[in-house]
N, C-alpha and C positions, 0 to 999 in steps of 0.2 A: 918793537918800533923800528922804522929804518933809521938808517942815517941820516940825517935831514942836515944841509947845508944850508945857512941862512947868509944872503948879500944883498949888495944895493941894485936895483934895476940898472936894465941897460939899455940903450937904443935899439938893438938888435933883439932883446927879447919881447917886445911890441906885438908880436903874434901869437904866441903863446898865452902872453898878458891876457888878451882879447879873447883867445879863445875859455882860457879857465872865467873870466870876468861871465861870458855867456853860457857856461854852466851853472854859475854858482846863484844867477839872479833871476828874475822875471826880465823880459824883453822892456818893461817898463819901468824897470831899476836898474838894469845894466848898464853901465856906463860904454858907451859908444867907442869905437877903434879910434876915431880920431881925439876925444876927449882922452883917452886913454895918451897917445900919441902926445897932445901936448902936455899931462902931468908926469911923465919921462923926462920931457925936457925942462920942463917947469921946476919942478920939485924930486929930482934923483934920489937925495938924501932922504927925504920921507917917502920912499918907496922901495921894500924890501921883498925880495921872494923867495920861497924854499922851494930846496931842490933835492932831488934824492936819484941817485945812480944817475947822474947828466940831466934829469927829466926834472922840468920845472911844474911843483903838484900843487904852489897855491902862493899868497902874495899877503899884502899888508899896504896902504896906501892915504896920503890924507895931507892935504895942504896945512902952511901955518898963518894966522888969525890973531887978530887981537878982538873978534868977538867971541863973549862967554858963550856962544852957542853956534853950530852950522843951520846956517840958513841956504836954499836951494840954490841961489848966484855960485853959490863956491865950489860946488859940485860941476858949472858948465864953464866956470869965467878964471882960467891959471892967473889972469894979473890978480887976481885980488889976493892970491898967494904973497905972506908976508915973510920974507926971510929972517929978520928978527921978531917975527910975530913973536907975541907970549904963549899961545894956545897952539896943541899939536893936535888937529882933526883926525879922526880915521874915517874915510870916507867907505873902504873896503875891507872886511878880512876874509877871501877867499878861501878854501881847501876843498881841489877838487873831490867828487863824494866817494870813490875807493879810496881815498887817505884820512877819511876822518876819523874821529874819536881815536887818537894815536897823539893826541896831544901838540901835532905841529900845529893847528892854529893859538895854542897857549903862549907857543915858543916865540912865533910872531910877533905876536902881541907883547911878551915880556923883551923882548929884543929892542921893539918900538918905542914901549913906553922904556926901557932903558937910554935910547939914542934920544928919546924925546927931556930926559932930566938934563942927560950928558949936554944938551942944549941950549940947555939954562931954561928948556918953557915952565911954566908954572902948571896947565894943565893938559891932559888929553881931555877932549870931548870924542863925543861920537853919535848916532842916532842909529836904535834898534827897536826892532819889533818885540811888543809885549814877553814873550815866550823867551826873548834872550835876557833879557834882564836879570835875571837868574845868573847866567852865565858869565855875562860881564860885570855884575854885582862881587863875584867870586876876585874877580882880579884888587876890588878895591873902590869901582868906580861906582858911587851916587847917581840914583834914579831921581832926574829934578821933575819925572809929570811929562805932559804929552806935547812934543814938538811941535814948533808953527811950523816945521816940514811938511810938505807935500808930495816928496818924492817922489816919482811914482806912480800918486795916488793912492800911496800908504798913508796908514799911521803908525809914528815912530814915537821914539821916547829919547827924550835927552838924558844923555848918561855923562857925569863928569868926574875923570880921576885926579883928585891935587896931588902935584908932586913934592 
């Protein structure tokens, strides 16, 4: 596995952000340069990316909530970003696809849901596609059944980890 450095976004990596964001999703789930752009400036602390030899391979991202669930606003709208919200969303876990299965996007995750206790939130939520649930199942998180998300045009599933 490489060395993988894990820290908090920065204004200046905003293009890279964007670029790994349109590898990793459908043109219909990807979150847009400028959405991107304002949850930089919105929420830095909940946005963490790894890096490996200077080279930024994938990210972690998700506003805070005082709803038990993400619902589609949260994903376009930074105000309703709550800084003492109780709930830490993850809206993304990126890793571009030469770095997968290598464990950085665990690392992420465990980083996140660590910065999201250190917090004081009470939960991470998330929303994933059937086929992950498996995988985010592994970390801890409860599958509540199928999101009123629309993402997309997906169907997702609401996933909640208690801290």
């Amino acid at each position: 596995m490489p060395k993988v450095t894990i820290r908090e976004v920065r204004p200046g990596d905003l293009d890279r952000v964007a670029e790994i964001e349109a590898a990793c999703f459908p043109a219909a789930e990807a979150a847009p340069r400028e959405a991107i752009r304002q949850r930089i400036a919105a929420f830095p602390e909940s946005f963490l990316v790894a890096e490996t030899d200077g080279k930024m391979i994938g990210f972690i991202n998700g506003c805070v909530t005082d709803s038990p669930v993400i619902y589609d606003e949260l994903f376009h709208d930074t105000g309703l970003h709550l800084p003492a919200g109780e709930n830490q969303t993850v809206f993304g876990l990126d890793v571009i696809p030469e770095y997968r299965r290598q464990g950085i996007a665990a690392r992420l995750m465990n980083q996140f849901i660590q910065n999201a206790r250190a917090g004081g939130r009470k939960r991470v939520l998330l929303t994933c596609k059937d086929r992950l649930v498996p995988y985010y199942e592994a970390f801890g998180y409860v599958n509540n059944g199928l999101s009123g998300s629309t993402h997309g045009g997906a169907q997702w599933f609401d996933m909640t980890l208690a801290l």
